[in-house]
C-alpha positions in Angstrom: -14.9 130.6 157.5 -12.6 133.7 156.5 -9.2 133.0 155.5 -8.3 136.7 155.8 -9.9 140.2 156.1 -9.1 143.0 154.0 -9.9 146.7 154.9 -9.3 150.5 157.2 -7.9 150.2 160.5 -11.1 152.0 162.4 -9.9 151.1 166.1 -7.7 149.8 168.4 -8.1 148.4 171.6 -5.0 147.9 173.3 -5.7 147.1 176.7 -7.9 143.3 174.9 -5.7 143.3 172.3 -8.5 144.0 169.7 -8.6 146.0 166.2 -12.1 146.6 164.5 -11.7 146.4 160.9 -13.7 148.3 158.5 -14.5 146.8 155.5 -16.8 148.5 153.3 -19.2 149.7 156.2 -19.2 146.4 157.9 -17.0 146.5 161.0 -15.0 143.2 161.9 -13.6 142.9 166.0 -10.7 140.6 165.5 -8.5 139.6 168.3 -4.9 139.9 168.0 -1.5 139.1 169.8 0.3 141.6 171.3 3.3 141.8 169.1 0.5 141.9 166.0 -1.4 145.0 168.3 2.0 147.3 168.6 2.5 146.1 164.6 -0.1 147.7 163.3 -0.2 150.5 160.8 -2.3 153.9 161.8 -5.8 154.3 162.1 -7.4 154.7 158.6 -4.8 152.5 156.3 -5.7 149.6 154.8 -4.3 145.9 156.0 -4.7 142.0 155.6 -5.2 139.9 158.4 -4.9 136.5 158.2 -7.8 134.9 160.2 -9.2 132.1 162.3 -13.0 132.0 163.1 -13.9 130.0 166.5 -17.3 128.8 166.6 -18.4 128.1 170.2 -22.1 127.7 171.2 -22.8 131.1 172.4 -19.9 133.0 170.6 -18.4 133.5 166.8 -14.8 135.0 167.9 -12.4 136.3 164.6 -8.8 136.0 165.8 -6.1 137.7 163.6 -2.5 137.3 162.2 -0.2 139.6 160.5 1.9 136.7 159.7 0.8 133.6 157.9 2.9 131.4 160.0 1.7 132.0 162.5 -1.7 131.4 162.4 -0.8 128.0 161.2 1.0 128.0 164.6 -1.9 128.9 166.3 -4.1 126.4 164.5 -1.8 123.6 165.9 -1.6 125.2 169.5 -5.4 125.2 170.0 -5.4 121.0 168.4 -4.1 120.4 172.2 -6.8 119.5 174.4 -6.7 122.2 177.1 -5.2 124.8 175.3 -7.7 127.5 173.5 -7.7 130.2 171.9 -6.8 132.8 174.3 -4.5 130.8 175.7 -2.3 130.0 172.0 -2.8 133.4 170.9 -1.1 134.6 174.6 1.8 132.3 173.4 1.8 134.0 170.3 2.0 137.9 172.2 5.3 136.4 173.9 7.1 134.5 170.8 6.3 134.3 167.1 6.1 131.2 165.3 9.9 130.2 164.6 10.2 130.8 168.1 8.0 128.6 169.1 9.0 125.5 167.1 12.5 126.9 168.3 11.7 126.1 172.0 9.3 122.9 171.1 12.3 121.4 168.9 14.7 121.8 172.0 12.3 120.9 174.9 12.5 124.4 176.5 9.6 124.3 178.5 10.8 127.6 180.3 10.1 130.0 177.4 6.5 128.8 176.8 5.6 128.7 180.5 6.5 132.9 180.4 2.9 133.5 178.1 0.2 134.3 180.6 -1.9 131.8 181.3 0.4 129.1 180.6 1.7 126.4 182.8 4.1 124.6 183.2 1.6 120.6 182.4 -0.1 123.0 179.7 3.6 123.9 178.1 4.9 119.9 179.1 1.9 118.6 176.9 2.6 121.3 173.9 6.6 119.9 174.2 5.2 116.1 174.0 2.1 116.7 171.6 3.4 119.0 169.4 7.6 117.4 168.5 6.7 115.2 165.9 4.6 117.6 164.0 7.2 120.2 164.3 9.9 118.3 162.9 8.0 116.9 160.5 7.7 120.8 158.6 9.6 122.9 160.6 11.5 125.9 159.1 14.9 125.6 158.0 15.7 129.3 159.5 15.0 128.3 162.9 17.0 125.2 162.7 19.9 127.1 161.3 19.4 129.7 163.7 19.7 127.6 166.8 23.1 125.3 165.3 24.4 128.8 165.0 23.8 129.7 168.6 25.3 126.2 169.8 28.2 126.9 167.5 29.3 130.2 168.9 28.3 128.8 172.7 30.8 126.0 171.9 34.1 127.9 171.7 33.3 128.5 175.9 34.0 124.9 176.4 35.8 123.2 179.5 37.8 121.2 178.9 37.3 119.5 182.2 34.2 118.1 180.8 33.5 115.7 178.2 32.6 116.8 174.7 28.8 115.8 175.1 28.3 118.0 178.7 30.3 121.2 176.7 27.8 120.1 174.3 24.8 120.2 176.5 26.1 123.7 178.0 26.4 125.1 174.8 22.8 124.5 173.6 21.4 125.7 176.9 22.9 128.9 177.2 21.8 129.1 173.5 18.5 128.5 174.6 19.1 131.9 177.0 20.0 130.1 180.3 23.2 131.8 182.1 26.8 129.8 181.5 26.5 129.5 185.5 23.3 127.9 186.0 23.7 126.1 182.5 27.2 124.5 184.1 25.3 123.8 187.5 22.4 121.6 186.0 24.9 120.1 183.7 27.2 118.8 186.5 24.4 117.3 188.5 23.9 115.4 185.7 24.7 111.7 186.2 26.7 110.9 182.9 26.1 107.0 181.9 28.1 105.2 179.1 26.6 106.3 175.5 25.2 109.1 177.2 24.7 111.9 173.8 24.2 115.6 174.6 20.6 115.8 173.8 20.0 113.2 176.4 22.1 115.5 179.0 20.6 118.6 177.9 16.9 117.3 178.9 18.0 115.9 182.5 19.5 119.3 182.7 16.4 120.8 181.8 14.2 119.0 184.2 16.8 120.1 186.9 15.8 123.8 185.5 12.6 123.4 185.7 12.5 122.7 189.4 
């Protein structure tokens, strides 16, 4: 309905997470995430916000974005059948955008699971339902960003361990787990013959997760 509102910060409410924008006299409620809340500029200037318009029987609801990406984020977070607005736009108040495709592209169900609201079937169904369409247009800078954090996790390899478990420690620590508990869930991993890293990584993962 609106692809984006421009006007004069007249309030902001930061206990829902809601700024009423004034446009010429007419005053738009828009709901935002937290990180877009604590972004905004002081009452009285002038702003863009990207926006979504959810039409439900008994409600029109405006939620806003300062970032284009974002929305298109939230756009494919509420396609999932469970998860709605609140719900994506609480995912959005923990992690922006690259983030997320950053923790769908490497299966870390942890990160998602910290929104409010979220868990742990609702973030395993974003991971399954959400891969392919991530890969399919996800940003190079968040691909770059997470083969540099394996990289520089790599030089702490053991050499007691095969190339494809250093592997799988290096992209989980990466991922923010500790080097301990990374090395724990690694070595409980059963290692079969053809075994990659990736493979490792997401037994190691489900061990995590427990």
């Amino acid at each position: 309905m609106y692809a984006f509102i421009r006007g004069l910060v007249d309030h902001i409410d930061y206990e829902r997470n809601i700024c009423i924008l004034d446009t010429g006299g007419v005053g738009y409620n828009i709901s935002l995430s937290s990180r877009d809340i604590d972004s905004l500029p002081g009452l009285g200037q002038e702003i863009r916000i990207n926006t979504y318009t959810a039409v439900r029987e008994n409600e029109i609801a405006l939620y806003g974005f300062l970032s284009r990406d974002d929305l298109e984020m939230f756009i494919l977070l509420i396609s999932i059948n469970g998860v709605g607005p609140k719900a994506a736009l609480s995912i959005l108040s923990e992690m922006d955008a690259d983030s997320v495709r950053f923790a769908i592209l490497t299966g870390d169900q942890k990160s998602l699971s910290k929104a409010p609201g979220i868990g742990a079937r609702t973030a395993q169904r974003i991971l399954l339902e959400l891969k392919d369409k991530v890969e399919s247009f996800g940003s190079r800078s968040t691909s770059d960003a997470y083969e540099g954090a394996v990289l520089a996790a790599q030089s702490k390899g053991d050499s007691s361990l095969s190339d494809a478990k250093n592997d799988a420690i290096a992209a989980l620590t990466a991922l923010g787990y500790s080097n301990a508990e990374s090395r724990k869930a690694v070595a409980a991993v059963e290692e079969t013959e053809g075994m990659d890293s990736g493979a490792i990584m997401s037994e190691a993962l489900k061990l995590l997760y427990r």
